[in-house]
N, C-alpha and C positions, 0 to 999 in steps of 0.2 A: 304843936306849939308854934314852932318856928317853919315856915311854910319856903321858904330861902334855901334852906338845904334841903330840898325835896328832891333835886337833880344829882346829887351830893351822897356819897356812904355815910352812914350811921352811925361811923366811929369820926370822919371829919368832921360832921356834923354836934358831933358830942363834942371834939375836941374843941371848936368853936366857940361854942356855950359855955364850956368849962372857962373855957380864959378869959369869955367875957365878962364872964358872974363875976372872977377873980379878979378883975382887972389886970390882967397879964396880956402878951404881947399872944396873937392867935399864932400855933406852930405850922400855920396853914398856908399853903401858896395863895390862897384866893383873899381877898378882903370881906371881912364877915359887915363889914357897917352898910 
């Protein structure tokens, strides 16, 4: 899907998506935009 978190584990990657969909703050050191 999201070709961005390819460098990235599976679960940050998830974690990212998740917050994005939801609109919440990403719990991720990296900037998902």
């Amino acid at each position: 899907m999201a070709m961005r978190g390819a460098g990235k584990p599976l679960v940050e990657v998830r974690k990212a998506i998740d917050a994005k969909y939801h609109g919440m703050p990403t719990p991720t050191p990296y900037p998902t935009r």
